[in-house]
N, C-alpha and C positions, 0 to 999 in steps of 0.2 A: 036395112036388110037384116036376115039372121041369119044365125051363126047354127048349126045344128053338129052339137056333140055326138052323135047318133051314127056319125061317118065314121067306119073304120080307119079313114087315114085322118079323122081330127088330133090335133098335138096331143090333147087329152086323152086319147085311147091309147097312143104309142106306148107300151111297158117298157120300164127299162130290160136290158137283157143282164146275164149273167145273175150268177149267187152270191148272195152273201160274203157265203166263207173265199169263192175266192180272190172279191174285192181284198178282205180282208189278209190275203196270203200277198197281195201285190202291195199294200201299205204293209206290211211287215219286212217283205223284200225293201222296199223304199227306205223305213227306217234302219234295220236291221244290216244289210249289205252295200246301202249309200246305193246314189243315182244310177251309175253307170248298169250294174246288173238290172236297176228296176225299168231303164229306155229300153234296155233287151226282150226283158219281158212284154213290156207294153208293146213293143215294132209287133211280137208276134201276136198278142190277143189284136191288135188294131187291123192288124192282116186278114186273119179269122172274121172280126167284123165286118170289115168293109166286102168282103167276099159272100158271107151267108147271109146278109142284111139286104133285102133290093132298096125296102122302101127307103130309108134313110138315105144309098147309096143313089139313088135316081134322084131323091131331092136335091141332096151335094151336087150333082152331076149338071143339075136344073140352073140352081142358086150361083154358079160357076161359071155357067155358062153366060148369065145378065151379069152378072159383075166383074168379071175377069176384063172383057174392052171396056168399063167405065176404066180398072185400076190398073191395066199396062195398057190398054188400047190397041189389043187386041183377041182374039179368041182364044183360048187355052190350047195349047199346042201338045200336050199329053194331059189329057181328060182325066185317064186312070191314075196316074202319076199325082194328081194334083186334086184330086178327090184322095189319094189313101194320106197325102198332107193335110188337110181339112180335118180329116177324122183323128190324126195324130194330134193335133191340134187341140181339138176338144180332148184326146185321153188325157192329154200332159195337165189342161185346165180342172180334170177330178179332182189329180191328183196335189195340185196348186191349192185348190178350195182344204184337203184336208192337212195340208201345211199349215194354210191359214190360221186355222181352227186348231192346228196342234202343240203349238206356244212355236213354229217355224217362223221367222221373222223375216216377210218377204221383201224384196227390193223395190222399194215405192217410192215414188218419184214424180213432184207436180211439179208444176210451173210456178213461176213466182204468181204467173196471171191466177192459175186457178188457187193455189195455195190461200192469195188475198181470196180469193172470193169465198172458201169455205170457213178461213177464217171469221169475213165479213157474217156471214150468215151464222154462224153461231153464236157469234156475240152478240148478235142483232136481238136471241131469242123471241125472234119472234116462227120460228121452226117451219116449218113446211114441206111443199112433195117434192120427193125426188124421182124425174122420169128416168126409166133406164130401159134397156134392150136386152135382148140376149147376144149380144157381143158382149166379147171380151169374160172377165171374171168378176162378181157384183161379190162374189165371197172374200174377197179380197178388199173390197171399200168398203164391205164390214165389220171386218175386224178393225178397222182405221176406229170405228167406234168403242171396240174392247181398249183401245190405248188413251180416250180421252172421257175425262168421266163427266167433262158437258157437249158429249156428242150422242145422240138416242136416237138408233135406229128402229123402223117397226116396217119389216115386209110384208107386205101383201103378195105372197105368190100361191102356185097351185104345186101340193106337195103329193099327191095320192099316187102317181104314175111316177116316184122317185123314190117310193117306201125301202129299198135295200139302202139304197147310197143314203137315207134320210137315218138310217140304222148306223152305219156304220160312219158317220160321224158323229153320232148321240154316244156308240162306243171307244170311240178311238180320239178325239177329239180333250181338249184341256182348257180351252177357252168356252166363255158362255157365251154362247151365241144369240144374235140379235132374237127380238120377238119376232113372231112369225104368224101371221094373221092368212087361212086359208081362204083363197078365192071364191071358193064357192061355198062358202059360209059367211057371206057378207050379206048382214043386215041393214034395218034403219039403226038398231041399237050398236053394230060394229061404227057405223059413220059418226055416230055420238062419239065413240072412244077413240077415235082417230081424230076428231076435233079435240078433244081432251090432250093427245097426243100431242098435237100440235101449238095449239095453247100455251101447254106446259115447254116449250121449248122446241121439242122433238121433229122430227122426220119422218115422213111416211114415205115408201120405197113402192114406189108403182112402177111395172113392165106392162109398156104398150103397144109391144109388135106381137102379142100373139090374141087369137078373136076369145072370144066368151066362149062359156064353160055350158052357158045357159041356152035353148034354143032361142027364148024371146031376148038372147045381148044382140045387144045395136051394133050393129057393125058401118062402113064406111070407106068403099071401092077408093083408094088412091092410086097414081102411079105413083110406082117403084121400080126401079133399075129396068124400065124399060116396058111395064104393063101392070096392068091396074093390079092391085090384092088387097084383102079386105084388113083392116086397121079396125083397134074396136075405141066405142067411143066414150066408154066406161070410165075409164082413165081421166079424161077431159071434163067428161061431167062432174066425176066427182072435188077433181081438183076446183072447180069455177064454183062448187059448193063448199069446199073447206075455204073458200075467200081466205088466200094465205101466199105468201112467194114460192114460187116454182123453181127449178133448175134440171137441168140434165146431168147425169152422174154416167162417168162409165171408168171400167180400169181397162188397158189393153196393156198387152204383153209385147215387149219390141227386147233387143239385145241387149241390152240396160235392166231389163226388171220388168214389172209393171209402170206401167203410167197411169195415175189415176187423174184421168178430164173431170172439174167443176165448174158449170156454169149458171149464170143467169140465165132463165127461158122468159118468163112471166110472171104477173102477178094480180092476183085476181081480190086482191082485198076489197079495192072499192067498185066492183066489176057491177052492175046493174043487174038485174034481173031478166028485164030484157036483151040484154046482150050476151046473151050466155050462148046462144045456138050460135051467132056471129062468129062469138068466141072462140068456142069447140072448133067448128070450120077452119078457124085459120090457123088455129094450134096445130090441129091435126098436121094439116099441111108443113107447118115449121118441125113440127118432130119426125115426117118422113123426108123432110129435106136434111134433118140432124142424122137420122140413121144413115141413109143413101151415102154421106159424107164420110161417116163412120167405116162403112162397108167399104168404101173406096179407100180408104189409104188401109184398111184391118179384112182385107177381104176372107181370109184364115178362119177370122175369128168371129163369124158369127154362128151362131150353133141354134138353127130354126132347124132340123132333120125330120122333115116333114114338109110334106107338098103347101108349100107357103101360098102358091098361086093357084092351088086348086087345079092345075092341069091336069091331074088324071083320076079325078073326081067330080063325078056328075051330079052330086050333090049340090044344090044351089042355093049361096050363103047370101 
């Protein structure tokens, strides 16, 4: 199937809202007057949004509605109430990423389980992909890279519809932040240097719940929390082409700090040629089985603010 960027409500056309300056007035509150006055602040711009915003607020309201009886089991018993929590959610994670990135030393926290395993894989040097989501905070396990100098991060995300907030951590910011490879400037020459990347040790940082940028990206209808939605297949392919170990990466935010999950997913080094499509198929499926599970105990914390399931888009992906 394809994905056509062309829709008004594709993630890719959503602009962020607000100016610059006054992001930059709310990270100055933050540092300048410490937390307490800066949640004051945020309660009221997070109000403001969720009130002048439909589209975002009808996706929260959507996305809420499917996962709320996976994660109490039952239906959301104040919609409103619990949608302006979602979007507080995501404000507090801005403001978390520009911590991150500010020499703020956040509260991170694995398991002995995952801790061995990222340990394992970096000593392993033999580098590879890390799948992730938009749950939780990914700027958060990146900075886990500014603290180890044989941990090399290299994102692949899509930055052009986050150009303020992409400002204003370029400004305010003290730590060097990972590379940053744009999605849609991905070549045969980028998949060279992402082998290089990985080769050399390194990590490449792929998000595979949101579709292509491209109209001809390949998309791939799964169920999710209760009805199909389109999954791209980008991701998959290209990892069963870097023939390298895979894992899943996510931080989530609980009353302790972040928690940063590392796992083993796969690994595609001795993978056939033939069996790639196989592959893909059943990968797919394993990482909307990893999200959905995600979703379930972190249902807060995933931030797709866009018609994920194409309900009120007649566009056909």
């Amino acid at each position: 199937m394809k994905a056509s960027a062309r829709s008004p409500q594709h993630w890719a056309r959503i602009q962020e809202s607000g100016t610059l300056i006054g992001m930059r007035i709310m990270v100055w509150i933050r540092r300048r007057l410490g937390r307490l006055p800066f949640r004051i602040m945020l309660g009221f711009v997070i109000v403001y949004y969720y009130c002048s915003h439909s589209l975002p607020r009808r996706a929260s309201r959507d996305y809420l509605a499917r996962v709320w009886p996976v994660h109490a089991g039952h239906a959301p018993r104040w919609p409103a109430w619990l949608g302006l929590r979602h979007f507080w959610a995501f404000g507090q994670s801005l403001m978390d990423k520009v911590d991150a990135w500010s020499g703020v030393t956040p509260d991170i926290s694995l398991s002995a389980e995952d801790r061995a395993c990222l340990d394992s894989a970096i000593r392993s040097g033999r580098g590879g992909v890390m799948l992730v989501s938009h749950i939780g905070n990914l700027e958060i396990c990146s900075a886990l890279s500014d603290s180890r100098d044989d941990f090399h991060v290299t994102q692949l995300m899509h930055t052009h519809n986050a150009r303020k907030f992409n400002q204003l951590l370029d400004r305010s910011t003290l730590r060097r932040g990972p590379e940053i490879i744009e999605v849609s400037d991905i070549t045969p020459a980028t998949a060279i240097r992402l082998a290089e990347r990985i080769n050399a040790g390194g990590f490449v940082v792929i998000a595979a719940d949101r579709i292509p940028l491209s109209e001809d990206g390949r998309t791939r209808r799964l169920d999710f929390l209760g009805a199909t939605a389109p999954f791209p297949e980008g991701p998959f392919r290209l990892a069963s082409l870097l023939r390298c170990p895979i894992y899943t990466l996510s931080c989530l935010r609980d009353e302790q700090g972040h928690r940063v999950e590392f796992r083993v997913f796969d690994d595609t080094t001795t993978l056939r040629r033939c069996d790639r499509e196989a592959w893909c198929s059943d990968a797919m499926q394993r990482y909307v089985e990893w999200l959905t599970d995600q979703c379930r105990r972190y249902p807060l914390q995933w931030f797709n603010f866009f018609d994920f399931w194409h309900c009120h888009d007649r566009t056909v992906y």
